[in-house]
LUMLOZA-146160 format. One line per field, with one value per residue (C-alpha): residue in three letters; x, y, z. Coordinates in Angstrom, 2 decimals. Layout:
N
resn: Ala,... $
x: X,... $
y: Y,... $
z: Z,... $
//
This chain:
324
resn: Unk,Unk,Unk,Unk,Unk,Unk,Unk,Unk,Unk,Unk,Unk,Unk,Unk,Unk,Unk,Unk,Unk,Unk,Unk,Unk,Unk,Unk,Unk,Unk,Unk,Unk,Unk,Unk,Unk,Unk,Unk,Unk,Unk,Unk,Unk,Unk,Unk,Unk,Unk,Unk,Unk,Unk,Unk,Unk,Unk,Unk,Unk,Unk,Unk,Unk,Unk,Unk,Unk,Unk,Unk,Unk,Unk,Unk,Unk,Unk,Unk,Unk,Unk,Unk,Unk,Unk,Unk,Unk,Unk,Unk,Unk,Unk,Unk,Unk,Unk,Unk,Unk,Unk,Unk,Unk,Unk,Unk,Unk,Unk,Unk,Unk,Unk,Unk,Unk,Unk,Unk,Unk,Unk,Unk,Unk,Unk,Unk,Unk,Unk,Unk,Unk,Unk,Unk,Unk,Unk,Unk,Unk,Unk,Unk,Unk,Unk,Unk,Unk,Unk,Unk,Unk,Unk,Unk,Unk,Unk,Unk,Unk,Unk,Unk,Unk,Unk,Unk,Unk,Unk,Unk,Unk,Unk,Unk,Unk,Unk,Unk,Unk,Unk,Unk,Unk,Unk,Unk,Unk,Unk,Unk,Unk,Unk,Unk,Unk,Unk,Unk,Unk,Unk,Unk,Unk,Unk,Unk,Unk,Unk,Unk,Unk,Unk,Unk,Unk,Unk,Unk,Unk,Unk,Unk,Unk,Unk,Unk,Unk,Unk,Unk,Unk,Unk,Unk,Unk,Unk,Unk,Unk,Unk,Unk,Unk,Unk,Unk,Unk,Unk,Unk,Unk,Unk,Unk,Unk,Unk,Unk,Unk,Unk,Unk,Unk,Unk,Unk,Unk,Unk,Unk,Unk,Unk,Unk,Unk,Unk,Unk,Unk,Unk,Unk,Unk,Unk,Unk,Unk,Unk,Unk,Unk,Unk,Unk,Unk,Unk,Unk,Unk,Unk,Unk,Unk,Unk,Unk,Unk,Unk,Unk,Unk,Unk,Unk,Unk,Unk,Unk,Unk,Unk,Unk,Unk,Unk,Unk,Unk,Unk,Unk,Unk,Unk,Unk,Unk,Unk,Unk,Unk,Unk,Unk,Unk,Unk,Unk,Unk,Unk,Unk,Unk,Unk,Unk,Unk,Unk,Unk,Unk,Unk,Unk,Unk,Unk,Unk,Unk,Unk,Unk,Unk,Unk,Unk,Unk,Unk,Unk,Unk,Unk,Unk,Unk,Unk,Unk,Unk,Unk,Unk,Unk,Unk,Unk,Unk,Unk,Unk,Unk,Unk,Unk,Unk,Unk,Unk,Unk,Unk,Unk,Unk,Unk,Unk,Unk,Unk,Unk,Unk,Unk,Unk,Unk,Unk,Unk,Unk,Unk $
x: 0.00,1.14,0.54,0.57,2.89,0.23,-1.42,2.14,2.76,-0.74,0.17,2.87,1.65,-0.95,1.88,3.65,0.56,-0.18,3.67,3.85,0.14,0.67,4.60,3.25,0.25,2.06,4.48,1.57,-0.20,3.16,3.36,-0.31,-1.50,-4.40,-6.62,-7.21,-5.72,-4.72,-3.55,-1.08,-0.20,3.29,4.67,1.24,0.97,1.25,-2.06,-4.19,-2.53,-2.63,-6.25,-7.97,-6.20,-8.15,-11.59,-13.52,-14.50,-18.35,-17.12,-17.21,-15.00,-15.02,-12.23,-10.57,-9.70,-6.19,-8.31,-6.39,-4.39,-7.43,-9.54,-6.06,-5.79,-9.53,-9.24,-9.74,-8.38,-5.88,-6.73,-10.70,-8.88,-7.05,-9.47,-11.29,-8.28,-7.99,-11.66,-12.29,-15.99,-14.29,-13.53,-15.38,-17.63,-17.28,-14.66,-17.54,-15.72,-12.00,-9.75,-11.29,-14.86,-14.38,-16.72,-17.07,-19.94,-19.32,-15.77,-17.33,-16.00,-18.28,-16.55,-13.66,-14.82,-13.73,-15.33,-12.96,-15.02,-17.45,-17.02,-17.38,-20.86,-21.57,-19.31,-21.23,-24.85,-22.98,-22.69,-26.01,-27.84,-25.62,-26.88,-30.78,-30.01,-28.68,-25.54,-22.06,-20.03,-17.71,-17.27,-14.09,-13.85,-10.78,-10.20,-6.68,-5.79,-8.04,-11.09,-10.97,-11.60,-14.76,-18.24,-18.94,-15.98,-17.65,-21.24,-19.82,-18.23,-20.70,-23.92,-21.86,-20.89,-24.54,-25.34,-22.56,-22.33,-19.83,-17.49,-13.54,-12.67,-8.74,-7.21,-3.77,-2.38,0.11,1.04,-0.73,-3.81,-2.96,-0.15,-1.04,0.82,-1.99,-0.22,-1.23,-4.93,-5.62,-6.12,-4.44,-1.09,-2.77,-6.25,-6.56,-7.30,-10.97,-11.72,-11.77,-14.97,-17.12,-16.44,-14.56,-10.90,-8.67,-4.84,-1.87,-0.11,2.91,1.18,4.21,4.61,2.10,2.31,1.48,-1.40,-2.71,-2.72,-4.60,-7.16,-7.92,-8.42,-11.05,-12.67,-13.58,-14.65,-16.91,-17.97,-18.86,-21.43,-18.98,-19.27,-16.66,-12.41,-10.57,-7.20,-4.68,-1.96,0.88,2.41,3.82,2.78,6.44,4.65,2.91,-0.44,-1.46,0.62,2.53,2.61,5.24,4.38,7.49,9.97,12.29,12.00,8.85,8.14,6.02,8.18,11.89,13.51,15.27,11.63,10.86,14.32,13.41,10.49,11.40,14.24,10.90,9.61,6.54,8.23,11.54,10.88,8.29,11.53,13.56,11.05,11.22,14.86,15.33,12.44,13.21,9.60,9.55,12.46,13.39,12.82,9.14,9.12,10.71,7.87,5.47,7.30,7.61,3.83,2.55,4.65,3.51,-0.15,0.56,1.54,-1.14,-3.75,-1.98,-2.59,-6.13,-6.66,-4.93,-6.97,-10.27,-12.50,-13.92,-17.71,-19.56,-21.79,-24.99,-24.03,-23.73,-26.96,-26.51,-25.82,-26.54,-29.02,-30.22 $
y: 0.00,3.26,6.00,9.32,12.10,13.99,11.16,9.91,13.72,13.58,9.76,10.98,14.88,12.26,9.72,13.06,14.80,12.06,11.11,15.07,15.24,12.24,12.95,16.25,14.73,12.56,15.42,16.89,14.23,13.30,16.67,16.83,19.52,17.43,15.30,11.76,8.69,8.58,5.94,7.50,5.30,6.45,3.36,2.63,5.56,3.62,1.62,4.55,6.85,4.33,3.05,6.31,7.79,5.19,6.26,9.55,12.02,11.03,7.49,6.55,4.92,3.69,3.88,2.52,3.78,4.69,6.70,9.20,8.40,7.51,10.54,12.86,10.28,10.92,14.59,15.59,19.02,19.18,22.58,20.87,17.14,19.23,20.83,18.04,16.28,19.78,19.16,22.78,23.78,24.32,20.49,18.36,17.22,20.61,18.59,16.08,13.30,13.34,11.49,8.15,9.44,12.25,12.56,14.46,12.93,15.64,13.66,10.34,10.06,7.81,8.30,6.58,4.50,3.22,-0.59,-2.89,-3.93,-1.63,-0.28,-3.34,-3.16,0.38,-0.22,-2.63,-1.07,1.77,-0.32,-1.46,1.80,2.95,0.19,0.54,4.30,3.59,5.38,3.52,4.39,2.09,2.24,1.02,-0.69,-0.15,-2.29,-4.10,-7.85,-8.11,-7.16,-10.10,-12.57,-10.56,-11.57,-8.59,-9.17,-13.20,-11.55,-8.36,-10.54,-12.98,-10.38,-8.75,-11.17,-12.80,-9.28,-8.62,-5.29,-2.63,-2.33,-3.01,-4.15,-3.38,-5.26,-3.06,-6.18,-4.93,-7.65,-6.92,-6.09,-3.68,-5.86,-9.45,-11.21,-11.62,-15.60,-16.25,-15.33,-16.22,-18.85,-18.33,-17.15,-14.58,-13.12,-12.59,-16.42,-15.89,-14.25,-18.23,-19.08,-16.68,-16.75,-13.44,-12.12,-12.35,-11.12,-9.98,-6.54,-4.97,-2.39,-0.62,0.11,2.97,2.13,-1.84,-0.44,1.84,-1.39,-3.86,-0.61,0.44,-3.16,-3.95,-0.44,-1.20,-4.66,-3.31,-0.67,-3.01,-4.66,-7.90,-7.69,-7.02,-7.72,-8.39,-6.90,-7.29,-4.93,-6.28,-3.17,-2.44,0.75,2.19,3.67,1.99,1.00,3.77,7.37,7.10,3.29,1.79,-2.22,-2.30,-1.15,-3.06,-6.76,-7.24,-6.06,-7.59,-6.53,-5.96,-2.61,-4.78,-5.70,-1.86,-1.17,-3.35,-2.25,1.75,0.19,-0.70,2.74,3.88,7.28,6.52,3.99,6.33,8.88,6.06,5.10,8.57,9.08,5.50,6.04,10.00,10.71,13.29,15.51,15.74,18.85,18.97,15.94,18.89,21.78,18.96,18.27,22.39,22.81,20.38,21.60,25.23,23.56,21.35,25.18,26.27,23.94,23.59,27.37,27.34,24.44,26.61,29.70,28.26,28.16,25.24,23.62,25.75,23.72,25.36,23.19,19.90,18.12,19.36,17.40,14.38,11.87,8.90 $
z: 0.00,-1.19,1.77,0.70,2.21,3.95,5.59,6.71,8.53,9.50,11.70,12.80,14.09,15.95,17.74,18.42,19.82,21.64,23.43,24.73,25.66,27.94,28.88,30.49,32.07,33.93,34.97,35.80,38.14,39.78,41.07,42.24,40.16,38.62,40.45,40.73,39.04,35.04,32.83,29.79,26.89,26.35,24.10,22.42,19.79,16.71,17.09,18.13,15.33,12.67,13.11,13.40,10.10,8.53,9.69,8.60,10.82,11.17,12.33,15.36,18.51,22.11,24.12,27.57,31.20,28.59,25.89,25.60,22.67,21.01,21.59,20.12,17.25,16.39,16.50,20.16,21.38,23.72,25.53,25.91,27.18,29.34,31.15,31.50,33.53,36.10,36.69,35.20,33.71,29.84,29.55,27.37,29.95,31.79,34.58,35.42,33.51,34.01,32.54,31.54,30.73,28.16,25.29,21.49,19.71,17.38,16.36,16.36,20.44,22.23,25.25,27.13,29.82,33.72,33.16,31.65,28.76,28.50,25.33,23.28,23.74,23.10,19.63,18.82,19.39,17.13,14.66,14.54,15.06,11.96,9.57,10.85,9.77,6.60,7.35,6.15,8.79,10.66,14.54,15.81,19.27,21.18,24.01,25.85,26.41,29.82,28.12,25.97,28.82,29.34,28.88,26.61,24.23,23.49,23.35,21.28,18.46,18.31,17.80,15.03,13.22,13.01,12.22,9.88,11.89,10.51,13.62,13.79,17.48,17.89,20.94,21.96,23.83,25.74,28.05,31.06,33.27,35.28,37.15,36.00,32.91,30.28,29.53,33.03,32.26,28.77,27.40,23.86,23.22,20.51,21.36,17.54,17.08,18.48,15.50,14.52,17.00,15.14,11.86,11.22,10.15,12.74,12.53,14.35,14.27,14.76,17.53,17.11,13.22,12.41,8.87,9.19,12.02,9.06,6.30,8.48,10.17,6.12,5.00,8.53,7.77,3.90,4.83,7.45,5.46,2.74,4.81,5.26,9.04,11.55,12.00,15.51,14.83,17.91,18.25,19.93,21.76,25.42,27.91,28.90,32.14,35.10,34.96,36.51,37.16,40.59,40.79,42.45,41.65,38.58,41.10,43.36,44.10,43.86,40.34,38.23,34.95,35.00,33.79,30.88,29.37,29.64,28.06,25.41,23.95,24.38,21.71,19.35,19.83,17.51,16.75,16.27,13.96,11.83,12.23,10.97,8.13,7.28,6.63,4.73,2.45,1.40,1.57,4.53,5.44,8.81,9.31,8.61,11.54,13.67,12.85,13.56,17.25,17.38,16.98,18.89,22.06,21.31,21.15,24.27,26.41,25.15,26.59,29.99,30.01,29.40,31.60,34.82,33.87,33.41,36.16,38.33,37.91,40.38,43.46,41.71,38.34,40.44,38.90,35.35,32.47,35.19,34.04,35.96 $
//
């Protein structure tokens, strides 16, 4: 497959977007200026980055407790996602949210979500309330390795593959949940081969290659928007970070992953080898990856900025927007 110029600088503005955006908010968290617990996905920008270029703008995803590589990948703001994480009234969900609940149905964001699992579901009634409307647009279904020993991953597939439903669910295996080795929970060395117990394509991807991410996203997406049902693609990829900012389980003797694992897979990392790609191929000069790293940084200031100086939710606004 032949990628175009601007849709490689437009993956790799994403993976870049996406690596400062979570860099800072863990600064951010370890120095308590944000509130409660986040999950960054510093390691994992490739599978977010490469799906989403795939997909237009009216279609649609779910995301994880770690969304927020997906939400920046699908065209989320950074000032707005910002906000959100201070808790401060000009967030997307005007601070209610936080960090794993934010939301843009106007950008095809069905919202992040807490419940491990959750989303499959909600992709999956996507799906299906875009084919009842005629519409041909895909949802994609992003989910890690623990949600596939879920109830709602076995129900997901099978209703949309009776159903032939137009949804791509994208598995970013990478390794663990929270501190537990996924070999030690699942029964299959590759989650991919489940694809097998319902009938539909099934493969394994280099999580961390943007470009082979891309191939395997635009191939699911056509078939699903075809009408010929849905794709499991897992992305094998690694979270360089703890499970959860300020966690101390990888440290000392009692870790549950050793610093040389870590060490290795920062070697494999999504952006260097794009960088890399970039300079082999003669495609991209490396200076317009530097304007790209420039802007983003400028744009990253920006929305910490906006996020400091906006204001906090006010008591009187406690029941809005709440429904029950």
């Amino acid at each position: 497959m032949d990628i175009g110029k601007d849709l490689l600088l437009e993956m790799y503005r994403a993976m870049v977007r996406i690596r400062l955006f979570e860099g800072k908010v863990r600064d951010l968290a370890t120095a308590n200026e944000i509130p409660g617990f986040v999950h960054v996905s510093i390691g994992e920008e490739a599978s977010a980055a490469g799906v989403c270029a795939a997909l237009r703008k009216t279609d649609r995803i779910t995301s994880t407790h770690r969304g927020h590589g997906h939400l920046i990948a699908k065209g989320g703001r950074l000032a707005e996602m910002m906000a959100e994480i201070y808790g401060k009234r000009t967030g997307y969900c005007k601070g209610k949210g936080g960090s794993m609940h934010i939301v843009d149905f106007n950008l095809g964001i069905l919202g992040a979500n807490g419940i491990v699992g959750a989303g499959l579901p909600i992709a999956t009634g996507s799906a299906l309330a875009a084919v009842i409307a005629k519409r041909d647009d895909v949802t994609v279904c992003f989910f890690g390795d623990g949600a596939s020993n879920e109830g709602t991953f076995h129900e997901s597939l099978n209703l949309a593959a009776i159903w032939k439903l137009p949804v791509v669910y994208v598995c970013e295996n990478n390794g663990f949940g929270e501190f537990t080795p996924m070999q030690t929970v699942t029964s299959v060395k590759d989650i991919a081969v489940r694809a097998q117990a319902y009938g539909i394509p099934g493969y394994v991807v280099d999580g961390n290659d943007v470009l082979e991410v891309y191939r395997y996203a635009s191939e699911a997406v056509a078939r699903a928007r075809a009408g010929e049902g849905p794709t499991l693609l897992e992305c094998k990829t690694y979270r360089w970070e703890g499970h959860v900012v300020g966690e101390q389980a990888f440290l000392g003797s009692g870790a549950y992953r050793t610093e040389q694992e870590i060490n290795e897979w920062k070697a494999r990392c999504p952006l260097v080898r794009f960088q890399k790609f970039a300079a082999e191929s003669g495609k991209i000069d490396a200076a317009e990856l530097k304007r790209i790293e420039e802007e983003t940084a400028a744009e990253l200031d920006a929305a910490v900025k906006f996020a400091r100086e906006s204001p906090l939710p006010a008591p009187s606004e406690v029941a809005e927007d709440v429904y029950v």
